[in-house]
N, CA and C of each residue as an Amber inpcrd file, in Angstrom:
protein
   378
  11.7050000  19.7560000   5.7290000  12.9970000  19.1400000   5.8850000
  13.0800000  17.8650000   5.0430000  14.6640000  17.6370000   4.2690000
  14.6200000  16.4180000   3.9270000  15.7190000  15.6910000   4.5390000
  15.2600000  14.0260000   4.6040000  16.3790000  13.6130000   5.6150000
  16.5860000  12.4210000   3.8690000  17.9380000  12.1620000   4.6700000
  18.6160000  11.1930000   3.9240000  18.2620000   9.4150000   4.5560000
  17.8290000   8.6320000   3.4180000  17.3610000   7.6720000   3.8410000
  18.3700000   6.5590000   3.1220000  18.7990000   5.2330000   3.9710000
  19.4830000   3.9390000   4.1860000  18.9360000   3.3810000   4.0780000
  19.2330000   1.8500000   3.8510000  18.8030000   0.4210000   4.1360000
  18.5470000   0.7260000   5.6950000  19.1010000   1.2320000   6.2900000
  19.4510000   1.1330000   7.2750000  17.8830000   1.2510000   8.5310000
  17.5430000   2.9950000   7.8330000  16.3680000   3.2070000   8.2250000
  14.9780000   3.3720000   7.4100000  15.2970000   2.7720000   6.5090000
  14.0150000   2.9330000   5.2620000  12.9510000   2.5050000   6.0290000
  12.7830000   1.5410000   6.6400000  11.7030000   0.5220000   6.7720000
  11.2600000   1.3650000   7.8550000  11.9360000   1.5610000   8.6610000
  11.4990000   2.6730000  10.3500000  10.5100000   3.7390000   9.8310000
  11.0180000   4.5330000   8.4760000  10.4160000   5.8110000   8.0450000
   9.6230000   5.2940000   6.9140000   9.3740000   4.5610000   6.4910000
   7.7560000   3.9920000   5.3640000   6.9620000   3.7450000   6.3450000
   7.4530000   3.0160000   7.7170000   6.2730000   2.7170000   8.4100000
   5.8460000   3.5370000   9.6900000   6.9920000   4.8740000   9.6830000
   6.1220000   5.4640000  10.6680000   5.7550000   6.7680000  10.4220000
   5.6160000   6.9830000   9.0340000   5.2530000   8.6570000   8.7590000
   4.0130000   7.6510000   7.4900000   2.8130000   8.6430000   7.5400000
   1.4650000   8.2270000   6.7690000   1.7940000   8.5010000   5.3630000
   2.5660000   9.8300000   4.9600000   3.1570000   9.7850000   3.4860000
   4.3630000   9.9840000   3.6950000   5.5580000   8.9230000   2.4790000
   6.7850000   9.7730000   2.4290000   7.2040000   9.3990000   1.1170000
   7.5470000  10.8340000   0.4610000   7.8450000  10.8240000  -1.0100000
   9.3270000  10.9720000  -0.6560000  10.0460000  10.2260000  -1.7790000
  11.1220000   9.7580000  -2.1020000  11.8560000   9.7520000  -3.0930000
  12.6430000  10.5920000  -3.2410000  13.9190000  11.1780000  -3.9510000
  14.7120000  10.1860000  -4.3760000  14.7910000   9.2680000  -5.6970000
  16.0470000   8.6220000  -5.7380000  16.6610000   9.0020000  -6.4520000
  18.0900000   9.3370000  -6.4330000  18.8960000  10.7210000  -7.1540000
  20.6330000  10.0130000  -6.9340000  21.1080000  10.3390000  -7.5900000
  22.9450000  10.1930000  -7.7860000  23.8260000  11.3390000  -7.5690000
  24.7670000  11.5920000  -7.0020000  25.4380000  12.9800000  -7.1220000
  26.1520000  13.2810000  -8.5070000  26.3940000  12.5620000  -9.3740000
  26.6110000  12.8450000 -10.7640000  25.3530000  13.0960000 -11.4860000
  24.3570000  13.1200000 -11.3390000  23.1940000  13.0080000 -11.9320000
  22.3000000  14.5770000 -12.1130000  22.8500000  14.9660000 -13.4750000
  22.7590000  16.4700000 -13.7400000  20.9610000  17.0200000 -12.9280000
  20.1200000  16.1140000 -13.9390000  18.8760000  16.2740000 -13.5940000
  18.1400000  16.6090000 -11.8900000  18.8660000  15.2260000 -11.4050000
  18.8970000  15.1070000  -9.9650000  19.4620000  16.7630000  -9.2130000
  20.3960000  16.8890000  -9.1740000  20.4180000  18.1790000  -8.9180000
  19.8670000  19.0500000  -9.5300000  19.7100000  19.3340000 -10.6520000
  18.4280000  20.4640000 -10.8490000  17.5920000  20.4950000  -9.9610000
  16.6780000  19.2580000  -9.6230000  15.3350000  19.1560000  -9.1360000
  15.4030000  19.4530000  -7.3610000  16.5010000  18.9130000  -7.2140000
  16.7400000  18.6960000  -5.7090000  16.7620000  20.1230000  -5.0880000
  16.8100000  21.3850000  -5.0950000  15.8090000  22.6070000  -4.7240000
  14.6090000  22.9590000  -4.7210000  13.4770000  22.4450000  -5.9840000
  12.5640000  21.9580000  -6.2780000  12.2650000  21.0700000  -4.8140000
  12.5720000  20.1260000  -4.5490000  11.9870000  19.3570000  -3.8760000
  12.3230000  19.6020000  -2.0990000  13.3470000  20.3280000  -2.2680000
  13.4040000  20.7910000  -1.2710000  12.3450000  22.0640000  -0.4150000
  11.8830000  23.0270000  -1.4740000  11.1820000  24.3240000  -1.3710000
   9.6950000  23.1700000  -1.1480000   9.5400000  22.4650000  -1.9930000
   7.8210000  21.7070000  -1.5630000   7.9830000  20.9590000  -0.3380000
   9.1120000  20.7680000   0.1740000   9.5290000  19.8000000   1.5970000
   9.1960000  20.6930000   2.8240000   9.5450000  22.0100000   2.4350000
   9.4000000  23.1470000   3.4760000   7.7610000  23.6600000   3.6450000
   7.2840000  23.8940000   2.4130000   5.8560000  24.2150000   2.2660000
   5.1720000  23.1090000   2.7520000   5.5070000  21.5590000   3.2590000
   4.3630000  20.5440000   3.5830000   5.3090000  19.6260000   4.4860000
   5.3680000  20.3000000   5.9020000   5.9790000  20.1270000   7.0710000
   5.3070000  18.9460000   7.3270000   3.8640000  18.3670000   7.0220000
   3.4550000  17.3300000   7.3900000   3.7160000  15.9960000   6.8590000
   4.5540000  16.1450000   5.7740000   4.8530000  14.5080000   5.1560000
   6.2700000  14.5330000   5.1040000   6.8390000  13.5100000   5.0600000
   8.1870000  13.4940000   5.0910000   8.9370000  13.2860000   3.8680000
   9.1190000  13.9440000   3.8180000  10.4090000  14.1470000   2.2680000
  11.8170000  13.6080000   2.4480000  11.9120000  12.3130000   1.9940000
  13.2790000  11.6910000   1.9100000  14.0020000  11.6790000   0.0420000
  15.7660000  11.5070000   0.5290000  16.1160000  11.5630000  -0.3850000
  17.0280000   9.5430000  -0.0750000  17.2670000   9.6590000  -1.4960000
  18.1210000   7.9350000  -1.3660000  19.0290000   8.3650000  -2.1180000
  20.3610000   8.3930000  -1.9330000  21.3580000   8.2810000  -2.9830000
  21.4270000   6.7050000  -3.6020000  20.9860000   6.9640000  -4.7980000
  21.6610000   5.0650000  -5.8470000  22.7640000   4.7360000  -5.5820000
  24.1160000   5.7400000  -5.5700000  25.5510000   5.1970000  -5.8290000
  25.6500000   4.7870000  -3.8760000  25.3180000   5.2170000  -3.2220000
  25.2260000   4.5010000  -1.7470000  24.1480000   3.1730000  -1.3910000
  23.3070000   3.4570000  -1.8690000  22.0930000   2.2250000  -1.5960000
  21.8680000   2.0270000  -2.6190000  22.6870000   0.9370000  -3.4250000
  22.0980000   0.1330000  -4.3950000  21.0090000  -1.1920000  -3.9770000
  21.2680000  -1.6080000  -2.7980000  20.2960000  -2.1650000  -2.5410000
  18.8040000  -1.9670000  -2.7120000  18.7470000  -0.6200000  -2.0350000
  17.2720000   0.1390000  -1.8670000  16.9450000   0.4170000  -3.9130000
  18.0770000   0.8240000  -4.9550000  17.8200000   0.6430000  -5.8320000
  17.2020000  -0.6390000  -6.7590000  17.6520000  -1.5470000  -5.9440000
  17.7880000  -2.4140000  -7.0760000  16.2830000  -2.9890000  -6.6860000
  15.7160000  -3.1980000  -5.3440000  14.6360000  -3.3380000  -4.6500000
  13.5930000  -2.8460000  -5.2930000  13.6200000  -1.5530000  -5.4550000
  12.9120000  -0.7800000  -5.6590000  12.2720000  -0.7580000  -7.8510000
  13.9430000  -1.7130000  -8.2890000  14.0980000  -1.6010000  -9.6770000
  13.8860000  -0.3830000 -10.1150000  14.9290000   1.0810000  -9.6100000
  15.2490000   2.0360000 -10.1390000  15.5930000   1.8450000 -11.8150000
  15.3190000   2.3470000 -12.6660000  16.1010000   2.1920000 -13.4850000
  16.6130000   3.7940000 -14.5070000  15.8290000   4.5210000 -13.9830000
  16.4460000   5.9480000 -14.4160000  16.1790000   6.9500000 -13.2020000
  17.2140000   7.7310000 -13.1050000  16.9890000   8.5920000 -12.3880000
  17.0080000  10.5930000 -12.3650000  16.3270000  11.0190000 -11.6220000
  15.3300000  10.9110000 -10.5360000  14.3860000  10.0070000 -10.9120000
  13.7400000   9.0940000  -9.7140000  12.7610000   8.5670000  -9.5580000
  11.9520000   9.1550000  -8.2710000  10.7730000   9.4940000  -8.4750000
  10.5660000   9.6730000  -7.5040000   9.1780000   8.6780000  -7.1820000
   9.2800000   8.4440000  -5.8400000   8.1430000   7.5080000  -5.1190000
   7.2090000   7.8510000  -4.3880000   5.8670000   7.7850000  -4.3080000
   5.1250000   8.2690000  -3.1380000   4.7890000   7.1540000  -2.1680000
   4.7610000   7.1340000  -0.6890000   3.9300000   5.6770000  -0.0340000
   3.2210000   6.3420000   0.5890000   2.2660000   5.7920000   0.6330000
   0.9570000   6.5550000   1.9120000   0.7230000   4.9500000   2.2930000
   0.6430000   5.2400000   3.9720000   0.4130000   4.0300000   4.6740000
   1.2030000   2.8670000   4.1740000   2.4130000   2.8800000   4.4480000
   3.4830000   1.7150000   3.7240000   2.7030000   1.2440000   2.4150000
   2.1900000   1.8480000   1.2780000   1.9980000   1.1490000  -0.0570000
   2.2590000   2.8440000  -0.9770000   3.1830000   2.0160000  -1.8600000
   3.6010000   2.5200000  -3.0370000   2.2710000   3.4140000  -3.6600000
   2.2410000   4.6070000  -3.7910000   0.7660000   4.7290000  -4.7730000
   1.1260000   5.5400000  -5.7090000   2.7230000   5.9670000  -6.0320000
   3.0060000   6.9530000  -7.4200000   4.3420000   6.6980000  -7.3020000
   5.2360000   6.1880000  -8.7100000   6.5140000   5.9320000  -9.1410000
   6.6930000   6.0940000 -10.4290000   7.2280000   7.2090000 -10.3070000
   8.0300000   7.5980000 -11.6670000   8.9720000   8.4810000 -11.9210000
   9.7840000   8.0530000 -12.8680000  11.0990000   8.6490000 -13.2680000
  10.9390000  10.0600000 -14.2270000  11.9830000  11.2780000 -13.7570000
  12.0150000  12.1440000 -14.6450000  11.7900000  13.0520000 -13.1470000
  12.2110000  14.3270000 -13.6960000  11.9260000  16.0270000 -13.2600000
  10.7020000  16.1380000 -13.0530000   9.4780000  16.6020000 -12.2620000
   8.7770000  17.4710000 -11.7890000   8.8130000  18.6140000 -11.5750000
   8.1020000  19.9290000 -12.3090000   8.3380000  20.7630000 -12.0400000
   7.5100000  21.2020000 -10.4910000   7.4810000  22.6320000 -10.0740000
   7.0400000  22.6010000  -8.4640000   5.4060000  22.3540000  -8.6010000
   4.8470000  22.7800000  -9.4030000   3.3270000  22.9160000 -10.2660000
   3.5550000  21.5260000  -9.8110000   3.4500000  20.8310000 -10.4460000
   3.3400000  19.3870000 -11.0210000   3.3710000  18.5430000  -9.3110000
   4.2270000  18.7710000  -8.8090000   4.9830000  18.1630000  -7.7230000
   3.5520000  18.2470000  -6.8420000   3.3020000  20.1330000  -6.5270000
   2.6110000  20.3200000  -5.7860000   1.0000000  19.5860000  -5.8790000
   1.0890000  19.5050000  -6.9770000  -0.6430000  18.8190000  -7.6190000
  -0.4550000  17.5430000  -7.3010000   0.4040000  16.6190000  -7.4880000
   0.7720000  15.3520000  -6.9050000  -0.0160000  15.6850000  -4.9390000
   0.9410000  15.8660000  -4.8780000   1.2310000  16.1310000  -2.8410000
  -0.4630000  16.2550000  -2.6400000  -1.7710000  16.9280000  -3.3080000
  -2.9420000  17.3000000  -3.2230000  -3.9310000  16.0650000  -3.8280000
  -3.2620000  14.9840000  -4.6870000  -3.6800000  14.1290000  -5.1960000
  -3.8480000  12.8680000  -4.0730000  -2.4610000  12.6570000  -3.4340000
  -2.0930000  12.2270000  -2.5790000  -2.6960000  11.8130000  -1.3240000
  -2.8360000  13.0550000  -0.7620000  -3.7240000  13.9080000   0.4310000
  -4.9230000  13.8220000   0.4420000  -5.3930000  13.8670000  -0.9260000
  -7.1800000  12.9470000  -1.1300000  -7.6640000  11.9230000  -1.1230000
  -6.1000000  11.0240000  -1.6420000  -6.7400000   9.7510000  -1.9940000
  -7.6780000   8.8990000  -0.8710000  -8.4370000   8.1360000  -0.7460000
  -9.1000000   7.4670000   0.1560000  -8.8490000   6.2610000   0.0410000
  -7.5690000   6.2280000   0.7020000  -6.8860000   4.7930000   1.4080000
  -8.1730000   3.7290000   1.7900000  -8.8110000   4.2440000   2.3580000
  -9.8920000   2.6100000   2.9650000 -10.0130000   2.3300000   1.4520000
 -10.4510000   2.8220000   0.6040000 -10.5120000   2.4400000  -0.7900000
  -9.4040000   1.1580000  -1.5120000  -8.3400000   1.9230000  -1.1840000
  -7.1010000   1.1390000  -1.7680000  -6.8170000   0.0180000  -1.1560000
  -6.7900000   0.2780000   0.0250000  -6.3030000  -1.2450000   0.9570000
  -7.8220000  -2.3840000   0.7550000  -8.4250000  -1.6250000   0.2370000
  -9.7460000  -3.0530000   0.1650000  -9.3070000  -3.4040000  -1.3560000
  -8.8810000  -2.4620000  -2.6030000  -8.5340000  -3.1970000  -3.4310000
  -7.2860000  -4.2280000  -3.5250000  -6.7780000  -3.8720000  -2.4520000
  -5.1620000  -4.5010000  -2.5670000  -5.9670000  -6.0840000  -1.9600000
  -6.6320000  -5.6420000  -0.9760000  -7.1250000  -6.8530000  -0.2010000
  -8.0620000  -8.0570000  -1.3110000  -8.8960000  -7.0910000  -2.0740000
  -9.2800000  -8.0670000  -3.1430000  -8.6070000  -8.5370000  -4.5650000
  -7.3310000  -7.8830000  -5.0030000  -6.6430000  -8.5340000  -5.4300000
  -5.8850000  -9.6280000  -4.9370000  -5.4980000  -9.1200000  -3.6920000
  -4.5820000 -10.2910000  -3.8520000  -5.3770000 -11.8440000  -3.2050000
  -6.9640000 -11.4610000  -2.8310000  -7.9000000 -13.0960000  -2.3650000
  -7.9430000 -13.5170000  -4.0530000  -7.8340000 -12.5560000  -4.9740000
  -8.2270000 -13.2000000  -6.0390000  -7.1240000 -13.9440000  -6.7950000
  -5.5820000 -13.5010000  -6.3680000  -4.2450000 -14.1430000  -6.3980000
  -4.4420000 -15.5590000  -5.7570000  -4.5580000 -15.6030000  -4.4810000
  -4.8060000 -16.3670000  -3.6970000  -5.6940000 -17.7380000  -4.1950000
  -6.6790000 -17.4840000  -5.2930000  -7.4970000 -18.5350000  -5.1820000
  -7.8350000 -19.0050000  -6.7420000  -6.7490000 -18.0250000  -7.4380000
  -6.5290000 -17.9270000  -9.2050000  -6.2200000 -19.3170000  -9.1790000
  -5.7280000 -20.6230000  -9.8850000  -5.1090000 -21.3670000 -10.2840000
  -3.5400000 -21.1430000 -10.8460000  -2.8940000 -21.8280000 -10.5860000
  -1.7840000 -21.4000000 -11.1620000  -1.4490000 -21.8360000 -12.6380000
């Protein structure tokens, strides 16, 4: 299933589903509809992560936040952090190898690098 995501409830659904890839798409936006069956058929095949879509021309906020600047964009978060953003079509191949990339990664990994970047932000000089 894909649900349609707001300002409204973005923050509710980054922080309470472990992955959710993210559709940012326009209804004029030829590409965007191409793909948006595409992403729908891999939404159905992986009942376990949540597949959201954002319309730009409704949430420019969430765009501008996000610094969309072409679209489709699509986003991955595992455990509220960003870990894949990029613009353009995916084919289902492609998509699906993502979703398996994803699913491997070893988060304790990442959150200790995030954690040692940013002590090293923290104590850089300005």
């Amino acid at each position: 299933m894909v649900m349609e995501v707001t300002k409204d409830n973005f923050t509710e659904v980054i922080e309470s589903n472990d992955i959710v890839i993210v559709d940012f798409w326009a209804p004029w936006c030829a590409p965007c509809r191409s793909f948006a069956p595409t992403f729908e058929k891999v939404a159905e095949a992986n009942p376990d992560i949540t597949f959201a879509k954002i319309n730009t021309e409704q949430e420019q906020e969430l765009g501008a936040q996000f610094q969309i600047r072409s679209i489709p964009t699509l986003m991955v978060f595992r455990e509220k952090i960003i870990i894949f953003s990029q613009p353009g079509v995916l084919p289902e191949s492609a998509l699906t190898e993502l979703i398996s990339q994803v699913k491997a990664l070893d988060m304790e990994q990442v959150h200790k690098e995030i954690a040692e970047q940013q002590a090293a932000t923290a104590t850089s000089p300005a």
